[in-house]
C-alpha positions as CSV (number, residue, x, y, z in Angstrom):
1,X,-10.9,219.9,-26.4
2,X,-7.4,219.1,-25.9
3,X,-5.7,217.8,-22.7
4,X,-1.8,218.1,-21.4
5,X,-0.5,215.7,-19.2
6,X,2.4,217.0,-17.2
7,X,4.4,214.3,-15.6
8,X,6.2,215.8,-12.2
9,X,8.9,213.9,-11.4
10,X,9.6,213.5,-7.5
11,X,12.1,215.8,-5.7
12,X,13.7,212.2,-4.6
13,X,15.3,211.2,-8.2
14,X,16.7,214.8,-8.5
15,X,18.8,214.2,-5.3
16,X,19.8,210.6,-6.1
17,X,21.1,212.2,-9.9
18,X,22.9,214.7,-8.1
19,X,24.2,212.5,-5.8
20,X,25.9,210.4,-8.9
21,X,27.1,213.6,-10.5
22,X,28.8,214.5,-7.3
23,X,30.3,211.1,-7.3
24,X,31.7,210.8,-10.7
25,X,33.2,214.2,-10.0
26,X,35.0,213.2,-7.2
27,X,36.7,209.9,-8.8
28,X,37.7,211.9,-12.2
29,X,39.6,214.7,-9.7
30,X,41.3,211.6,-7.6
31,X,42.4,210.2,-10.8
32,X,43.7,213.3,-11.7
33,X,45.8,213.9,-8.9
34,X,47.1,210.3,-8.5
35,X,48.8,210.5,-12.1
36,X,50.3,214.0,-11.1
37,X,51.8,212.0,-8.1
38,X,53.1,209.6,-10.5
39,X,54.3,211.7,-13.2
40,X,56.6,213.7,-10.9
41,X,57.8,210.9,-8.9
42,X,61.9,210.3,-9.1
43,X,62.9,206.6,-9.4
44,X,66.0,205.7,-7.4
45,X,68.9,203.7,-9.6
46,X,71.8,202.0,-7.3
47,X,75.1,202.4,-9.7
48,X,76.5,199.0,-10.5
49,X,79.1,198.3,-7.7
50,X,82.3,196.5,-9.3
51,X,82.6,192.6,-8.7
52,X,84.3,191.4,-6.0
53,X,87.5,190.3,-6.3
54,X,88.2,186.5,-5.5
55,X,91.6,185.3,-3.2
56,X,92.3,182.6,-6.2
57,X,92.7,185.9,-9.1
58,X,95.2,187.3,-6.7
59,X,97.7,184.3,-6.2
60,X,99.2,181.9,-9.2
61,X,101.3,182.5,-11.3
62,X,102.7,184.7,-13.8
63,X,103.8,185.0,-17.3
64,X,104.7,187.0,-20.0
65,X,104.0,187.8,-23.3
66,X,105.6,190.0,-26.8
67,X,105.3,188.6,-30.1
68,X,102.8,188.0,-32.1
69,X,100.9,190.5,-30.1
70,X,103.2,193.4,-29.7
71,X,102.1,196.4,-31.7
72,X,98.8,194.7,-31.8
73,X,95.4,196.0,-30.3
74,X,94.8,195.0,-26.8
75,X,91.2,193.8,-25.3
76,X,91.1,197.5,-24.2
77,X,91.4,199.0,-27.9
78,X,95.3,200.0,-26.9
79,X,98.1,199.5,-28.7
80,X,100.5,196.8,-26.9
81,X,104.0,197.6,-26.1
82,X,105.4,195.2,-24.8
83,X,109.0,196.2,-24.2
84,X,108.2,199.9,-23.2
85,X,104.8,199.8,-21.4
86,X,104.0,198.0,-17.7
87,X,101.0,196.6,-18.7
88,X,99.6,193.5,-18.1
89,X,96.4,191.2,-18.9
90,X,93.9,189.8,-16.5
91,X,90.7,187.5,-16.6
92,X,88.5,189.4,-14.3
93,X,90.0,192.9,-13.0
94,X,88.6,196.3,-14.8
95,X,90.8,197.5,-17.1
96,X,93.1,200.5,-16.1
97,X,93.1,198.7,-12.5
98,X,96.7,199.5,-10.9
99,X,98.0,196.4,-9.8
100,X,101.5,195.3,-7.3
101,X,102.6,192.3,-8.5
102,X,105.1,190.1,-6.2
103,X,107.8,187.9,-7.3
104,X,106.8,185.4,-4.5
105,X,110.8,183.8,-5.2
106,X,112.9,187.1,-5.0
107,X,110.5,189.6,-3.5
108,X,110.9,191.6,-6.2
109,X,108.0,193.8,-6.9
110,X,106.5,195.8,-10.0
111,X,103.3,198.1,-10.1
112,X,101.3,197.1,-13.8
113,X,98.4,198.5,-15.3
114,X,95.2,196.1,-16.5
115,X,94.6,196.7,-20.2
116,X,94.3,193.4,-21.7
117,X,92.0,189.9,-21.0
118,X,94.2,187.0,-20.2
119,X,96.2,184.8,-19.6
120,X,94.4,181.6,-20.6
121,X,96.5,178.7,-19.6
122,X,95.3,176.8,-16.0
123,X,97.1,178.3,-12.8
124,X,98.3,181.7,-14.4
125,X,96.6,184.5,-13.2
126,X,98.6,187.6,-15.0
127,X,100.1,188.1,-18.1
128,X,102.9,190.5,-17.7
129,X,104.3,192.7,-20.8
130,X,108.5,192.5,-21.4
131,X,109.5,195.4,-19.6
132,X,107.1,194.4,-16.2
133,X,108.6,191.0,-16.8
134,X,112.2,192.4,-16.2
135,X,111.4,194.4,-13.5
136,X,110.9,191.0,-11.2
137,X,113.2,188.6,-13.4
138,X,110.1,186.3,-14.7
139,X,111.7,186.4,-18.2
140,X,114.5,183.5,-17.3
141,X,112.1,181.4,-15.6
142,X,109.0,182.4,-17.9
143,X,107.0,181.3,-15.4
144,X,106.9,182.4,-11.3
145,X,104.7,182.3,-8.6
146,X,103.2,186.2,-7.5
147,X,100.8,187.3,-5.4
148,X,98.8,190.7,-6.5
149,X,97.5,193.5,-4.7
150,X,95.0,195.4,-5.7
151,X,96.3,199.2,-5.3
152,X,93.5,201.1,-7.1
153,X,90.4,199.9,-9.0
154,X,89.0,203.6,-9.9
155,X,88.8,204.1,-14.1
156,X,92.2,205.7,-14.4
157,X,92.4,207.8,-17.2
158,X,94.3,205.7,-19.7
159,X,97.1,207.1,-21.8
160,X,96.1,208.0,-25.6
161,X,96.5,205.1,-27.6
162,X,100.1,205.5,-29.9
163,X,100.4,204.9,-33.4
164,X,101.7,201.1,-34.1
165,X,105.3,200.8,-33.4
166,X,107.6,201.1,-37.3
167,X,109.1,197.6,-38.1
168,X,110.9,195.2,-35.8
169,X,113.9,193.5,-36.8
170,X,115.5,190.2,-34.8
171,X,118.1,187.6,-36.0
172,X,117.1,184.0,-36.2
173,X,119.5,181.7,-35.1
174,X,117.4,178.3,-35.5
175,X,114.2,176.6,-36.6
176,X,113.0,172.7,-34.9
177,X,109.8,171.1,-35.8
178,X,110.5,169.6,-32.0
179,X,108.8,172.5,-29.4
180,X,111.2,171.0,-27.2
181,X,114.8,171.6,-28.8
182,X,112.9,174.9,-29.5
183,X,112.9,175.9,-25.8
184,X,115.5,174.3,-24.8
185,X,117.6,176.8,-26.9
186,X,115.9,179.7,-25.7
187,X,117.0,178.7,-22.5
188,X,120.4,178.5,-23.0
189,X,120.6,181.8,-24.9
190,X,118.7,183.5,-22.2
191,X,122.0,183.2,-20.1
192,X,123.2,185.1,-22.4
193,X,121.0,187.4,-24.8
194,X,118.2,189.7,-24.3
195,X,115.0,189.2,-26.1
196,X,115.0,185.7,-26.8
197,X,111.6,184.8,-28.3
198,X,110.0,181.6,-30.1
199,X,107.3,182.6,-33.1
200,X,105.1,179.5,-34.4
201,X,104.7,179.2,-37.9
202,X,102.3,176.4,-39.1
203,X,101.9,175.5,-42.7
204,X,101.9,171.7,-42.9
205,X,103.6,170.9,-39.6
206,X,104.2,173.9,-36.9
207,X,108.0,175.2,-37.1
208,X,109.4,176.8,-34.3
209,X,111.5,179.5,-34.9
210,X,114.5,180.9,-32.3
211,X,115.0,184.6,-33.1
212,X,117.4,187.0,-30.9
213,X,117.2,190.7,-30.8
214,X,113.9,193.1,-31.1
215,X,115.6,195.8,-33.3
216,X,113.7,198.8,-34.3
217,X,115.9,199.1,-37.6
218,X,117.5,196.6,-39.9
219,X,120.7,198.4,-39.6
220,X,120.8,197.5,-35.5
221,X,119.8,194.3,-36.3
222,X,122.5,193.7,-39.1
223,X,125.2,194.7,-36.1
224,X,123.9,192.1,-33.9
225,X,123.8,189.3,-36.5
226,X,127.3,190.2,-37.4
227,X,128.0,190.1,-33.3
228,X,126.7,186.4,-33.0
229,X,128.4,184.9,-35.7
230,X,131.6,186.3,-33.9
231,X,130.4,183.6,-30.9
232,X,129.6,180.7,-33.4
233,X,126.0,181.8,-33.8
234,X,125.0,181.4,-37.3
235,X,121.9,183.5,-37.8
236,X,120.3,185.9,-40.5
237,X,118.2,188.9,-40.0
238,X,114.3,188.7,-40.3
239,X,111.6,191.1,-40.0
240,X,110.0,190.2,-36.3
241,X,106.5,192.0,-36.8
């Protein structure tokens, strides 16, 4: 004779395991809807605001550069004209910034665009190209005090970059291993001539050579040669670039 046993379970376990069901239920539908929250949530970036522009980068003085760098790639990936463009370099202000810069001696003032970094000598705070140069007579002195204003700092749509400028010719009228009866030259043609430049050339000692003259063809710069030695100035024709 055979016997079943028949285990009944009471009614109590049956409500605590629904109980637990219930609860796992209701934490896998919170999870859920906690990463839906998440996933559609929109993170807020603040656009970089530009840097502030400090009193000592607007007051100093000013200079001006050509050669070597004329026809060269500026820090902005233009090409540098200095004779045509009014352009100028800065340590710290955006490029394409539009800037008033204020002969501080004469009043004179001239409105320059930021496309290169610069200058790097203690006190200067702009590096003016030629023609800007001109506009506020820094190019006798080579060196004034200016104040700057700041007349737009939005990204102005630069001009497209020219081809590099053909050949320049000048004439050279003297070479000094003294820096000193270099300038001193260039000072006194100044009075006189346009364009007066000194290029470095160091092999074994540095040579400073006075040239005259930024000529875009060797014909022009021919004329003027034959022009100075009329006034005593003894000078041949060399390819500035």
């Amino acid at each position: 004779m055979r016997f079943s046993i028949v285990v009944i379970l009471p009614l109590c376990y049956y409500g605590y395991v629904r109980r637990f069901l219930l609860l796992i239920y209701a934490v896998v539908i919170c999870a859920v809807v906690f990463l839906s929250a998440c996933g559609h949530k929109t993170a807020q970036v603040k656009a970089p605001q530009p840097a502030p522009v400090v009193s000592k980068d607007l007051e100093g003085l000013a200079s001006y550069y050509a050669e070597p760098y004329h026809g060269r790639r500026t820090a902005s990936g233009e090409i540098f004209d200095s004779y045509r463009g009014l352009t100028a370099a800065h340590r710290t202000l955006p490029f394409n910034t539009l800037v008033r810069v204020t002969n501080k001696i004469n009043g004179r003032e001239v409105d320059v665009r930021i496309n290169d970094r610069g200058p790097w000598v203690e006190g200067r705070v702009i590096d003016l190209s030629v023609r800007a140069a001109r506009e506020i007579d820094v190019v006798r002195a080579g060196v004034v005090p200016v104040k700057l204003k700041v007349l737009s700092q939005q990204a102005l749509k630069a001009p497209t970059p020219s081809p590099a400028p053909g050949p320049v010719f000048a004439v050279q009228v003297g070479s000094f291993e003294s820096q000193r009866a270099a300038e001193d030259l260039k000072r006194r043609l100044e009075a006189k001539y346009m364009s007066v430049t000194i290029q470095t050339f160091t092999a074994d000692k540095p040579l400073y050579r006075v040239r005259i003259g930024h000529e875009a063809s060797l014909q022009a710069a021919e004329r003027l040669a034959a022009q100075l030695r009329k006034q005593d100035l003894k000078g041949f024709v060399v390819r500035a670039d």
